[in-house]
C-alpha positions in Angstrom: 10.8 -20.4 1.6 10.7 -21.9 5.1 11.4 -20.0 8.5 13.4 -21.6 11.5 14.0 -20.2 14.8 17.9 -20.6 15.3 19.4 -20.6 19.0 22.9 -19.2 19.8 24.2 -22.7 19.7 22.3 -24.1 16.9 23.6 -20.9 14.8 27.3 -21.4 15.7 26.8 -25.0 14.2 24.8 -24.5 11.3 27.4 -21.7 10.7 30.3 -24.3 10.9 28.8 -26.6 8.6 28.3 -24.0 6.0 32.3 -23.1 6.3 32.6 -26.9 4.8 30.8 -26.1 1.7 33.3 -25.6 -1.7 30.3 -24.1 -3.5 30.3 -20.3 -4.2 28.5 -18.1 -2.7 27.5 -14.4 -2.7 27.8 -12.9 0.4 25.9 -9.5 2.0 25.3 -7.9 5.6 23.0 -5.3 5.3 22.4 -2.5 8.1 18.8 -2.3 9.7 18.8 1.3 8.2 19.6 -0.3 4.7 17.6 -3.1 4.5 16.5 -3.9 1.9 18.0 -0.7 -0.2 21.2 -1.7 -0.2 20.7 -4.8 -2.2 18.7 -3.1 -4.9 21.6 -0.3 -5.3 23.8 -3.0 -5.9 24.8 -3.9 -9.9 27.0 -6.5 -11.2 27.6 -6.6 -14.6 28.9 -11.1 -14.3 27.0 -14.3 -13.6 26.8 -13.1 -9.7 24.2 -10.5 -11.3 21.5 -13.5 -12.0 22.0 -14.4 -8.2 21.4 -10.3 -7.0 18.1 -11.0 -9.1 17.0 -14.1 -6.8 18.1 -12.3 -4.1 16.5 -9.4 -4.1 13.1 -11.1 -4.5 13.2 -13.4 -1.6 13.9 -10.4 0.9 10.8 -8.5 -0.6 8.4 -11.5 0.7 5.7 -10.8 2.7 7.4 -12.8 5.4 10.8 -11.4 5.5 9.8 -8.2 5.4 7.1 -8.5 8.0 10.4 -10.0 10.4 13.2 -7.7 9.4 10.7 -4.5 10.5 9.9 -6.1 13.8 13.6 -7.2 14.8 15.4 -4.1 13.1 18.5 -6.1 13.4 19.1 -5.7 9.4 20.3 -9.5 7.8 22.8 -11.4 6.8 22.5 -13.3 3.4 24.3 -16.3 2.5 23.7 -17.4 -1.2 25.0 -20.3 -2.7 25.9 -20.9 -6.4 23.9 -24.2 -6.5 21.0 -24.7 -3.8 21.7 -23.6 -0.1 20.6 -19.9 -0.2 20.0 -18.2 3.2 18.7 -14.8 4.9 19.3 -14.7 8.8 18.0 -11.8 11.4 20.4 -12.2 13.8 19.6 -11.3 17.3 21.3 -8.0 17.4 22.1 -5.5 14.9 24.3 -5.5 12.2 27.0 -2.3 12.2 27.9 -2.0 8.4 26.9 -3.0 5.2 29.0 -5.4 3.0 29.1 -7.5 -0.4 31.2 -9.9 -1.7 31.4 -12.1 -4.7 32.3 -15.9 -4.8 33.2 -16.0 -1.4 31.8 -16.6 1.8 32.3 -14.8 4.9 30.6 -15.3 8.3 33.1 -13.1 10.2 30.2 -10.4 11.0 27.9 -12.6 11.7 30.4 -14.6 14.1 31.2 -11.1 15.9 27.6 -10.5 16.9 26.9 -13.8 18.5 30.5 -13.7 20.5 30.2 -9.9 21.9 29.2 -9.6 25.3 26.0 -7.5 26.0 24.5 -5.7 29.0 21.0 -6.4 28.0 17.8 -5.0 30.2 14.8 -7.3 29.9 11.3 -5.8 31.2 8.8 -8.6 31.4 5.2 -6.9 32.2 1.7 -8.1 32.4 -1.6 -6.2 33.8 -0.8 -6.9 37.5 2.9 -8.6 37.7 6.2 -7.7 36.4 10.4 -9.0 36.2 13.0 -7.0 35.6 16.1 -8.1 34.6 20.0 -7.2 33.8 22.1 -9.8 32.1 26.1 -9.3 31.4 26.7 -11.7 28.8 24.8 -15.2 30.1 24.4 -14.0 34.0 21.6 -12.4 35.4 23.3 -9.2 37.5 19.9 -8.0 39.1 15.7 -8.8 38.4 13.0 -7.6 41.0 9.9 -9.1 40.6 6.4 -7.6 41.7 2.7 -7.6 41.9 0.4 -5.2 41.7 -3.7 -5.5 42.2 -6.1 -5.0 39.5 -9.6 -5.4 39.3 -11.0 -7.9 37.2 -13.1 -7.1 34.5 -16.9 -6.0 36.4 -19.8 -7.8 34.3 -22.5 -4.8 35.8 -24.0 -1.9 33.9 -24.8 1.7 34.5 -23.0 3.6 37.4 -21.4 0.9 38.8 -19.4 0.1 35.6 -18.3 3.4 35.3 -16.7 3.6 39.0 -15.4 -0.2 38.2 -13.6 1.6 34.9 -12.5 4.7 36.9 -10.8 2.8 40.0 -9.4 0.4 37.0 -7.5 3.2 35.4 -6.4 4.5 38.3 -5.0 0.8 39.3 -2.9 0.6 36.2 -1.6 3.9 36.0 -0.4 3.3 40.0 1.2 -0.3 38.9 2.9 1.7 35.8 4.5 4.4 37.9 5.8 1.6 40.5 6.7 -0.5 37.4 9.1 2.6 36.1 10.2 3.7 39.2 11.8 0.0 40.1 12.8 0.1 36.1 14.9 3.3 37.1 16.4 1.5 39.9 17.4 -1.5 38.4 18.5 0.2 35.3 20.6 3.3 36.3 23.9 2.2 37.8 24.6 0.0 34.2 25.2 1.2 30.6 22.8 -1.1 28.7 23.5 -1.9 25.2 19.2 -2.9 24.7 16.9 -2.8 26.5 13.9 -5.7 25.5 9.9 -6.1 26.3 8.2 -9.2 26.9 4.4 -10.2 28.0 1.6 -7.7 26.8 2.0 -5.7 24.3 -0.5 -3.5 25.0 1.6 -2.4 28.2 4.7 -1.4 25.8 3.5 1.8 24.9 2.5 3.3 28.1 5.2 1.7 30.3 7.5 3.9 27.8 5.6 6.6 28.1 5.7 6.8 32.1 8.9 6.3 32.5 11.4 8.9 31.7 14.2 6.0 31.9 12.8 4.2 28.8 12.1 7.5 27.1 15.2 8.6 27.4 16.8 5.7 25.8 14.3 5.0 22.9 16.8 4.1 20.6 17.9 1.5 22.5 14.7 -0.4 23.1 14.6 -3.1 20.5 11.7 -3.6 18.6 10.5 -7.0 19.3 9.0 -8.3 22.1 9.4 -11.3 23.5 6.7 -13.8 23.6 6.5 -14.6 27.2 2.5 -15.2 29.0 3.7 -14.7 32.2 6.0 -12.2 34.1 7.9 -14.3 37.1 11.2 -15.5 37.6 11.1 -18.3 35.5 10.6 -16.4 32.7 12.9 -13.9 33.2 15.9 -16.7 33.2 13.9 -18.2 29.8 14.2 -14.4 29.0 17.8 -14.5 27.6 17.6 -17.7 25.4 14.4 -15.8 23.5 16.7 -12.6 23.2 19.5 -14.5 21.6 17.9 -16.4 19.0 18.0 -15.6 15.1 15.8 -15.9 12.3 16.9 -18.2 8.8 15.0 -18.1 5.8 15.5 -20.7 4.0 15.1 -20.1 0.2 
């Protein structure tokens, strides 16, 4: 089993050259909340049944499982009667669950990638941050800031322990101004996710100061995005990141 990150475009194509195949193929979207259940409550009593059997041991892999938990997107499974057998974790989730026999069907897959999202990107590391709204491909409204924070002080006794107090008091000041320009960026526009990118230490606490993000928990999505720095630049690079999928290959 090999893993490829798939972009929006590369998806659509691959997609389009799996349509051309006259092979049969089982085909199954499974809910994030279902995953990997579904496919284990699932009998067939025909040759398809053999296929279940493969199936359901390449989405118990260490790797797959280890993916589907961070994006929580749930997956779409393509399995063909001969060799090309797929699992994809598409960018966003999947609404219902669905198996059919000798046929393929991309349709929900397809639906995903075409909707147009409001999607809030937070990009945060110890002393900068971008914030971001995108409808569909444009970016509506970022800030970006700075905040200062000591670097790490190399001295013992006392003076270590003030260096660690004013330290903490530093971050806890660049996570409330952090929040308050998330609440003013955020507020006027119905989000359908919200995404984190930069440290992930930050996550946690950033959620936990701002009465925004805890408000709209289940919309925070569960990856983030693996960005070093928080600027502009990254913030545009922000979008490609958020739309890419995942494809097993089996």
């Amino acid at each position: 089993m090999t893993m490829r990150t798939f972009k929006k475009r590369r998806l659509y194509n691959f997609l389009t050259e799996l349509e051309g195949s006259s092979s049969h193929f089982i085909t199954l979207y499974i809910r994030p909340s279902s995953f990997p259940d579904y496919i284990h409550s699932l009998s067939v009593n025909s040759k398809p049944g053999r296929y279940l059997d493969e199936v359901r041991e390449a989405v118990n892999a260490k790797a797959v499982i280890s993916k589907a938990e961070e994006y929580k997107t749930g997956a779409a499974i393509f399995w063909e009667e001969n060799e090309s057998k797929y699992i994809i974790l598409p960018p966003f989730p999947i609404t219902k669950n669905k198996f059919l026999i000798d046929r393929l069907d991309t349709s929900l897959l397809y639906k995903i990638l075409e909707r147009k999202y409001i999607v809030g990107v937070v990009l945060v590391t110890w002393g900068s941050y971008a914030i971001g709204i995108f409808d569909g491909n444009n970016l509506v409204e970022s800030k970006i800031g700075t905040g200062y924070i000591q670097k790490r002080h190399k001295k013992g006794g006392r003076s270590q322990k003030r260096f660690a107090r004013r330290t903490e008091e530093q971050k806890k000041d660049f996570l409330r101004r952090v929040s308050n320009r998330i609440e003013e960026k955020f507020r006027n526009y119905t989000l359908d996710y919200i995404f984190f990118g930069g440290n992930k230490l930050i996550r946690k606490p950033l959620i936990k100061e701002s009465k925004y993000l805890e408000s709209r928990i289940e919309k925070i999505s569960g990856r983030t995005l693996n960005i070093r720095y928080a600027d502009k630049e990254a913030l545009y690079c922000s979008l490609e990141k958020i739309t890419q999928s995942l494809v097993f290959i089996c």
